[in-house]
N, C-alpha and C positions, 0 to 999 in steps of 0.2 A: 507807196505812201511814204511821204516824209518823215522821218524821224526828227529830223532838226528842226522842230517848227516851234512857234510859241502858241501854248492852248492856255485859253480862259477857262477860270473853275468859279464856283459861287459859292460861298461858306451858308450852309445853313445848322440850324439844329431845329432839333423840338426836345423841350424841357432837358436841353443841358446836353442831350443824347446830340454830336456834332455832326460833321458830315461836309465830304469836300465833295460837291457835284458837279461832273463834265460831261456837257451836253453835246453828244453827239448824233442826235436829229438829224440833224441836216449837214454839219459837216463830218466826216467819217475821221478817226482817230486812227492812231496805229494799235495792232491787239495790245490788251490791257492785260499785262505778267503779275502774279503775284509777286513779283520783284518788284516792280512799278509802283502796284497798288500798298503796298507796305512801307517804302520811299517815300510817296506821296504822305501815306500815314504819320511819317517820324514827327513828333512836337516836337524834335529839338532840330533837326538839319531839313524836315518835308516842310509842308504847309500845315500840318496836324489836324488829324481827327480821329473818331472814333471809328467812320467805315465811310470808304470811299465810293461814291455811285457815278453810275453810266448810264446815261440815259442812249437807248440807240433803237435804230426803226423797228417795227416788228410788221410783221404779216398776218399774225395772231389777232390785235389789239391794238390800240391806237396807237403807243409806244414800248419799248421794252428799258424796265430798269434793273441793269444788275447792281451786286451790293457785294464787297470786298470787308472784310475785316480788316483792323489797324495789323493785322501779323500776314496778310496778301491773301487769306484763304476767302475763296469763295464762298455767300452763303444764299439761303432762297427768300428771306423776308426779311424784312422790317419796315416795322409800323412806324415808327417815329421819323424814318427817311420818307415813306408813303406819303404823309403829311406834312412834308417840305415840300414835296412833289408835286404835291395835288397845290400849291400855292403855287409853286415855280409855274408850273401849267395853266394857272389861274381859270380853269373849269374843269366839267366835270370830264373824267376819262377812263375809260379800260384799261390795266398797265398788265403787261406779261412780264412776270418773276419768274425766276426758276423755280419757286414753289406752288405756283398756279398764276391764273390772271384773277389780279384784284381793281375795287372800283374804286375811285379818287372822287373825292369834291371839296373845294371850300366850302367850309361850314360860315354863311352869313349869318349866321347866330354869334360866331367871335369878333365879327367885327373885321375881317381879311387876315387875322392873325392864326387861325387853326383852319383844323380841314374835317371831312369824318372818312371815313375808309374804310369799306365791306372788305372782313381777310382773307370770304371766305370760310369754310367746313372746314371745324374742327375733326381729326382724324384721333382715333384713342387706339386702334389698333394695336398692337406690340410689337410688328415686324412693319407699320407705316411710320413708328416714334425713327427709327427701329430703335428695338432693345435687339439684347443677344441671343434670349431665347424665352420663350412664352408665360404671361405672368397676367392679371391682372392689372390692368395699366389705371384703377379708380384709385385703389391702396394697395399700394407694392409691399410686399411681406420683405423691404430693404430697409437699412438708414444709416444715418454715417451722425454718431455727436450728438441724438438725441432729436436728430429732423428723420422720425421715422416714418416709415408707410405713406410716403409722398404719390403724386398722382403724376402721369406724364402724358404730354400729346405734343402730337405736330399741330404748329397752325403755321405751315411753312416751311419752319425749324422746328427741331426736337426741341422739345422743354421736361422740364422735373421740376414738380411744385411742392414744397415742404411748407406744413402748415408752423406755426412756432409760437408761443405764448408773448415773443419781444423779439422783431426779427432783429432790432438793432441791436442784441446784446450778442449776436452770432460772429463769429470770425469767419466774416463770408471771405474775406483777402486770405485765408487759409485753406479753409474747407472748400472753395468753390473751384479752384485748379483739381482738387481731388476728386470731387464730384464728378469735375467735367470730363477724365482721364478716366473715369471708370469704365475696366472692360464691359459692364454690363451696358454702356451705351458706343456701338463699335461707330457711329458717326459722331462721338464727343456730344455734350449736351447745354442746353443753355441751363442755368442754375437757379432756382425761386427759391427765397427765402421770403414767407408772409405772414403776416397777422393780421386777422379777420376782425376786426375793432366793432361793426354791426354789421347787419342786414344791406346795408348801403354803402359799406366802407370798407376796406383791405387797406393794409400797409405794405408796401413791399419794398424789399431790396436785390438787384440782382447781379447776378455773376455770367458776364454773357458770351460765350463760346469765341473764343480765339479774342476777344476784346479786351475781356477784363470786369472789373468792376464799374459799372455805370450809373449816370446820375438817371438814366429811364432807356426802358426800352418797353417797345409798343408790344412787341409777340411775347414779350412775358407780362404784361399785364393783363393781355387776351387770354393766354394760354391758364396763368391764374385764377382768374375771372371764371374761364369754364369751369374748371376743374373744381372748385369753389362752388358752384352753380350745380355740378353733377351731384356732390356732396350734400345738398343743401341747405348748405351754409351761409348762404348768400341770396337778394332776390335778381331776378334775370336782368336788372339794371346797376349796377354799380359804381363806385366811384374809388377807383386802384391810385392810391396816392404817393409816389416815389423821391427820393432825393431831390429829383428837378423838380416835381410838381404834379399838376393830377390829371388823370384822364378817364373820362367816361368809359363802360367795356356794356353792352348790351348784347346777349344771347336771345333770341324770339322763344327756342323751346331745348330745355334739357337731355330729352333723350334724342342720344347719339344717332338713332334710327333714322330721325326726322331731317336731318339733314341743316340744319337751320346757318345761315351765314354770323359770321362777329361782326358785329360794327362799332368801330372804336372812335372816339371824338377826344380832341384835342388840340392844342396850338400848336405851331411849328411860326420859324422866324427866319430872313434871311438874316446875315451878319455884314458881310462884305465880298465886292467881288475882285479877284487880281488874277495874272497869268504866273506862267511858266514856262521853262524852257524842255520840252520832250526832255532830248538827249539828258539833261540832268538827273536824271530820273530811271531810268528806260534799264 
């Protein structure tokens, strides 16, 4: 395989959350380095974004997408890339993640501008988050600054959800590196900070594992959402509203037993398409 070659990427986002996609379907890339994928990441000498995606064949699913953080580390989900995806693909589709196969569709209810995406079974277990060692994963007997007895699950990715009276008044650009460093999560964790405004509404802001501070991310308004929903805080249909903007989060049934899929709704957008040069990068 060529290294020296010139590859086409497609800038997408959904609500602000960015995303450089290269699709390799049908033509095969050379492996993708976390050196590469972080290169690619830089806003100031890459193309910039928040996580870079690959789409490539699978055997699993109709396609496989993986997903890189802006710092080169590998991660198993995201919602908000899903639903760029599920447009790029423009139907409905199976995708193999490294954190399960989830299901893709444009949502013809937005008008070709969003998609919905089943994430899949939330897991609460405390060694599937993982945590470090066994705890109550609904209210954690932890806290860090007054976000205490937060809730944590995989829908993918690890998450830790702190409930908060004003998430904007948090120094999530402070506290949410600390969070995410905490030995008590040995695979680092994504960070919620939210407020429960009604029955049908969450505020959230998040701090998202190897990324940073984001304007949305799709598995923390799921992971939210649940966890909010176990609580009963919230009713099984809600409306998670972030810095870029809002996305539907719908659970069918609360307890963990039952098994029940996430199905998130929302827009996603392409921006513009250009190349590059491997070697530059590599």
């Amino acid at each position: 395989m060529r290294a020296d070659m010139r590859v086409p990427f497609i800038k997408m986002h959904g609500l602000g959350n960015d995303f450089v996609v290269l699709d390799a379907r049908a033509d095969a890339l050379p492996e993708m380095t976390a050196r590469t994928a972080a290169a690619l990441a830089d806003r100031r000498e890459g193309v910039g974004c928040d996580q870079l995606v690959l789409l490539e064949p699978s055997s699993l699913a109709d396609f496989r997408m993986r997903i890189f953080n802006s710092d080169g580390s590998e991660v198993g989900a995201c919602g908000n890339a899903a639903r760029a995806v599920a447009l790029l693909h423009g139907r409905a589709a199976r995708v193999e993640t490294q954190g399960g196969i989830i299901g893709v569709e444009p949502d013809g209810t937005l008008h070709g501008t969003g998609a919905r995406v089943d994430m899949g079974r939330p897991r609460f277990d405390w060694d599937a988050i993982p945590l470090a060692y066994p705890m109550d994963t609904g209210s954690m007997p932890v806290g860090w600054e007054g976000m205490d007895n937060p809730g944590a699950v995989n829908v993918g990715n690890p998450h830790v959800v702190c409930f908060v009276a004003d998430c904007d008044a948090v120094a999530l650009d402070r506290i949410g590196p600390e969070i995410e460093h905490d030995p008590l999560f040995p695979e680092r964790v994504n960070v919620n900070c939210a407020t429960v405004e009604s029955r049908d509404r969450i505020r959230l802001r998040v701090w998202e594992r190897g990324a940073g501070l984001t304007r949305a991310c799709g598995t923390g308004a799921c992971a939210t959402a649940v966890v909010a929903m176990r609580r009963g805080l919230v009713d099984k249909r809600v409306t998670v509203v972030l810095p870029g903007g809002p996305l539907t989060i719908e659970w069918a049934d609360t307890n963990p037993a039952a098994g029940a899929s996430i199905v998130m709704t929302g827009p996603a957008s392409e921006a513009y398409r250009g190349s590059f040069e491997w070697d530059d990068y590599a």
